[in-house]
Phi, psi and omega in degrees: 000147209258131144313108187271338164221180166296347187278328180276346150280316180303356176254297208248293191261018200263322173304336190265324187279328170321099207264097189259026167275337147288013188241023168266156209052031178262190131207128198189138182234114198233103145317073180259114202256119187256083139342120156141170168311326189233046145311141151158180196251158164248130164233146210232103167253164163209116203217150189021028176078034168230170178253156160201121186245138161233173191254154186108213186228135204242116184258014153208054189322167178255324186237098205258145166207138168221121212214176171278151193281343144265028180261317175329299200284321171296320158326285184284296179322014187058015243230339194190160182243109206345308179319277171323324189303310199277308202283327194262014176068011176279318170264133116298112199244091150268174190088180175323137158238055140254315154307323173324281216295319166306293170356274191319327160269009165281334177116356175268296183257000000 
């Protein structure tokens, strides 16, 4: 079943999808800007191989990523692939893209 906005993945399934035996040695504050009717911000830390999402802004985030709230849902819903997301200019990024690309096996992006 497809995840219908971003707020109901940062609550309910992004804590469930979160791998953290791939999440050692991560340390990471990840800025995320939702565009669209079911838009707003996040911020995603991930530290000692736990998660923790709050709703705002973090003002010196390691990782910013922003996009409209229905390129997101196609994102997690697997419908299109960050990578692809990134390339066709549907994600906006900053920071490490080595990290990003940990995100993804970690279970966020």
């Amino acid at each position: 079943m497809d995840v219908e906005t971003p707020r109901e993945f940062f609550e309910k399934v992004l804590p469930k999808r979160f791998n953290p035996s791939r999440a050692a040695g991560v340390d990471v504050i990840v800025q995320v800007n939702i565009d669209g009717p079911y838009g707003g911000e996040w911020i995603v830390t991930i530290k000692n191989e736990k998660i923790q999402v709050t709703e705002g802004t973090y003002s010196s985030p390691t990782l910013f990523v922003k996009m409209k709230d229905k390129d997101f849902l196609d994102v997690i819903n697997d419908k299109i692939s960050g990578q692809k997301a990134f390339l066709t200019g549907r994600l906006q990024f900053k920071g490490s893209l080595s990290l990003a690309l940990k995100l993804k096996e970690i279970g966020f992006l």
